[in-house]
C-alpha positions in Angstrom: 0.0 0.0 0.0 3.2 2.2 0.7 4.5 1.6 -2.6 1.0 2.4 -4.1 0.6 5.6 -2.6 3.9 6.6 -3.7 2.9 5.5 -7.0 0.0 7.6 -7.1 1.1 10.2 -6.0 3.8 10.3 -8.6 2.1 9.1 -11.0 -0.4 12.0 -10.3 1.4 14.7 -11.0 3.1 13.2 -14.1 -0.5 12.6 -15.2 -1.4 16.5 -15.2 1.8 17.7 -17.9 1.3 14.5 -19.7 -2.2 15.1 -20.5 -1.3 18.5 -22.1 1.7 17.3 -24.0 -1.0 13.7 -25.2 -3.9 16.1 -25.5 -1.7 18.2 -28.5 -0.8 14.7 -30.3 -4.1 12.6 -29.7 -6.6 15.1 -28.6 -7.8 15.5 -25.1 -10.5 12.4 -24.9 -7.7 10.0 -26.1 -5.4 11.2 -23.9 -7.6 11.1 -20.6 -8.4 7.7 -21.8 -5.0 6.9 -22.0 -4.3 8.2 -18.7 -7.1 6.9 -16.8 -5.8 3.3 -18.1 -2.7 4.0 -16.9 -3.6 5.2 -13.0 -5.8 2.5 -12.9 -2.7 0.5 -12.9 -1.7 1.7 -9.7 -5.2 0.7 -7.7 -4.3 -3.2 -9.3 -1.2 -2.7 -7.4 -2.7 -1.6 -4.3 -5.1 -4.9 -4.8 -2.1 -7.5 -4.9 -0.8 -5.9 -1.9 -3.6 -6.0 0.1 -4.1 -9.0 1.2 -0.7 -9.9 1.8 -0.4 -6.7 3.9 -3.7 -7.4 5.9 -2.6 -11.1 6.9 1.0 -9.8 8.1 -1.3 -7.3 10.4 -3.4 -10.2 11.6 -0.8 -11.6 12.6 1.1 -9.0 14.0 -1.8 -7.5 15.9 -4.2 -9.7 18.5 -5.9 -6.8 20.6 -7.2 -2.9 19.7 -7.7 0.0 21.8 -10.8 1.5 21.0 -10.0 4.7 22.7 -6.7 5.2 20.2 -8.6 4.2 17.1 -11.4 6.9 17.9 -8.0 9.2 18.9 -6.7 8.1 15.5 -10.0 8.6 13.3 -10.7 12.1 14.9 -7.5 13.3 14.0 -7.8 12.5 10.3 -11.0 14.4 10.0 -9.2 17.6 11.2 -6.1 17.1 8.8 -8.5 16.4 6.2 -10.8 19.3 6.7 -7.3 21.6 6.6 -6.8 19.9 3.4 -9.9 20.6 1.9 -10.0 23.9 2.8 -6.9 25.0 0.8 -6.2 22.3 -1.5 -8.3 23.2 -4.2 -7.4 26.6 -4.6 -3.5 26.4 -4.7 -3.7 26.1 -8.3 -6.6 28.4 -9.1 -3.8 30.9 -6.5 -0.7 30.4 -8.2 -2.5 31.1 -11.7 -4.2 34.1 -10.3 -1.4 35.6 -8.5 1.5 35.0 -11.0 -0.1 34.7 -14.1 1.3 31.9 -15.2 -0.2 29.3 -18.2 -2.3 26.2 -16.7 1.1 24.6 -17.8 3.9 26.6 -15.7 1.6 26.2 -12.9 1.6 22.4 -13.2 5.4 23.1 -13.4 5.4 24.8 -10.3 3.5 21.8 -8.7 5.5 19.2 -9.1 8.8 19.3 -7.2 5.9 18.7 -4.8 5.5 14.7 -5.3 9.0 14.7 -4.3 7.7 14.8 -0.6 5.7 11.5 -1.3 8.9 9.3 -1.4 10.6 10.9 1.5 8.0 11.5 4.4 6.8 7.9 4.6 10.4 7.0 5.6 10.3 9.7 8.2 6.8 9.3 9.3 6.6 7.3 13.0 3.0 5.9 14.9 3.4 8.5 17.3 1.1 11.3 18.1 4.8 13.5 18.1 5.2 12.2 15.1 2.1 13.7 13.6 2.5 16.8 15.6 5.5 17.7 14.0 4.0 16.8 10.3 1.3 19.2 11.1 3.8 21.8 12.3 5.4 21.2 9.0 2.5 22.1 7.0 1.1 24.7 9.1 4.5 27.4 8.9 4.3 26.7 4.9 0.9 27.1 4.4 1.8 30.8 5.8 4.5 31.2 3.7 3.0 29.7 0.7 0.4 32.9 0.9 3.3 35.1 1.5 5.7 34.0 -1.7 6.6 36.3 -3.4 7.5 34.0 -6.8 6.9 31.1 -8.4 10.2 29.3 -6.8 10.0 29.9 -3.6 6.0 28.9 -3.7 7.0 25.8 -5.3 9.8 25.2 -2.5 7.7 25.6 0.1 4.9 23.8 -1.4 7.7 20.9 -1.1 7.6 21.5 2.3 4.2 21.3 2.6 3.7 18.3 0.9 6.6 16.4 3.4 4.4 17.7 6.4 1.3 15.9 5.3 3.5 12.9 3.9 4.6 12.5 7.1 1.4 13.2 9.4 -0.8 10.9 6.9 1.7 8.1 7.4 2.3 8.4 11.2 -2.0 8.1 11.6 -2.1 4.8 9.0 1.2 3.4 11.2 -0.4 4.5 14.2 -3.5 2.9 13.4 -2.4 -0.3 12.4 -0.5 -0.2 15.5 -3.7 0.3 17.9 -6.5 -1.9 15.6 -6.0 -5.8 15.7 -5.8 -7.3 12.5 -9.3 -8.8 12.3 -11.0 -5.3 12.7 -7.8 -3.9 10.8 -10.0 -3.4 7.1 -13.0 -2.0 9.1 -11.7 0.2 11.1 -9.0 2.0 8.5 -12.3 2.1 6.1 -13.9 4.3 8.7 -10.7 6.5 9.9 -10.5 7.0 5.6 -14.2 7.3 5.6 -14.0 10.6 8.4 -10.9 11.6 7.0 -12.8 12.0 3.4 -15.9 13.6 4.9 -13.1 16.1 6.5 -12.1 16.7 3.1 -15.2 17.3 1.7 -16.9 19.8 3.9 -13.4 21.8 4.1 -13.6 22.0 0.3 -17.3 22.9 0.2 -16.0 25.6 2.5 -12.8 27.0 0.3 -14.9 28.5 -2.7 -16.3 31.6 0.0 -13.1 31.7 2.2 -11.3 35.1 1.2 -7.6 33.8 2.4 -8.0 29.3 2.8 -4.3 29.5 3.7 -4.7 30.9 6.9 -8.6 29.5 7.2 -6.6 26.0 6.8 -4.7 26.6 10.3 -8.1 26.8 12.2 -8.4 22.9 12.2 -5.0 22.1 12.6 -5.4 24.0 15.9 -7.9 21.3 16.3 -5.9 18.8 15.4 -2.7 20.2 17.4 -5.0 19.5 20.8 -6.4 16.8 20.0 -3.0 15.4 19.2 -1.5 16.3 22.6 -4.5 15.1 24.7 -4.3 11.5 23.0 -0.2 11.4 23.5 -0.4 12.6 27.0 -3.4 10.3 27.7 -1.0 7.6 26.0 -3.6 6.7 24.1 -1.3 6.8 21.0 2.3 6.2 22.7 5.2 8.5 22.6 7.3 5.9 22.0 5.5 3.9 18.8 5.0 0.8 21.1 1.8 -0.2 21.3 -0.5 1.9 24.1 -2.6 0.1 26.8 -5.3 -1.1 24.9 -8.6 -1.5 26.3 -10.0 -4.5 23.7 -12.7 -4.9 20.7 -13.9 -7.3 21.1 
């Protein structure tokens, strides 16, 4: 699933110049064919690994703590609302503010997947762990609205990116960590279900939001004290060993 995401993520914004260059030689319905074909290849991946990845858990994992999983879950709604609320408009922003084509601002996003290969490695299932990933994305989201080019908006975006690489990972370790193996599929499919429903209503919210940037940092407040009420309840350890858990079952 690792190797998946990374994949995607890539592969994603790869996907965005490649459609413009395909779109020129095939026209743009071949080319998002073509495209689609070829992302789809990454969710077949993700398939063969799943199972694999889900028995080693199984195995790995004999008891949950509700109380971390709920930790867990409530977290990933406030990272994903933060998400949603500035997400959508970074491109629409960039475009606006330095007038560049739809394909310089591409340009400008993809250092950005960079992040995707590097913050997994860094990521830990720790609360701290996530902390400091949201830290990360919290001081560039300010200075992503404050750039005053192109560059340094597409270095810091890098930075950005390794924050939520590594905050997104720590929660899925952290998870895994705290649900036993036999609850292991339901349980991430609600955290990702919370975490998308996040998404969503901070999205809805971006279009009438006069600066998302600094609207973002609201729920990663949030997520900040939630964060430090589940470590210092140990409810997601400090140390990535497994918390007192308190059963499912």
């Amino acid at each position: 699933m690792r190797i998946a995401a990374a994949l995607g993520a890539v592969g994603g914004g790869f996907s965005i110049p490649a459609a413009y260059v395909l779109s020129k030689a095939w026209g743009y319905a071949a080319a998002f064919k073509a495209l689609a074909v070829a992302m789809s290849l990454t969710t077949v991946v993700a398939l063969a690994l799943v199972p694999e990845e889900t028995a080693r858990l199984a195995l790995r994992h004999k008891s949950g703590d509700v109380a971390a999983a709920f930790c867990i879950t409530a977290m990933g709604f406030f990272i994903g609302a933060a998400m949603g609320v500035y997400g959508p408009q970074i491109l629409p922003y960039i475009y606006a503010k330095f007038s560049l084509s739809p394909f310089a601002a591409v340009l400008v996003y993809l250092p950005a997947v960079v992040a995707w290969l590097i913050g997994p490695k860094l990521a830990r299932p720790t609360a701290l762990s996530a902390i400091i990933g949201g830290a990360l994305m919290s001081a560039a989201l300010v200075a992503m609205y404050h750039s005053p080019n192109p560059a340094l908006f597409s270095a810091v975006w890098l930075a950005e990116s390794l924050g939520i690489a590594i905050v997104s990972t720590s929660l899925d370790q952290a998870l895994s960590r705290h649900v036993k193996g036999a609850y292991w599929g339901r349980g991430y499919g609600v955290y990702q279900s919370v975490y998308n429903m996040g998404y969503a209503l901070g999205a809805a919210a971006s279009g009438f939001l006069p600066n998302p940037f600094y609207t973002a940092l609201l729920p990663l407040v949030a997520f900040f004290a939630l964060a430090a009420i589940c470590q210092g309840s140990r409810r997601i350890s400090p140390t990535g060993s497994p918390a007192p858990r308190l059963g499912l079952g």
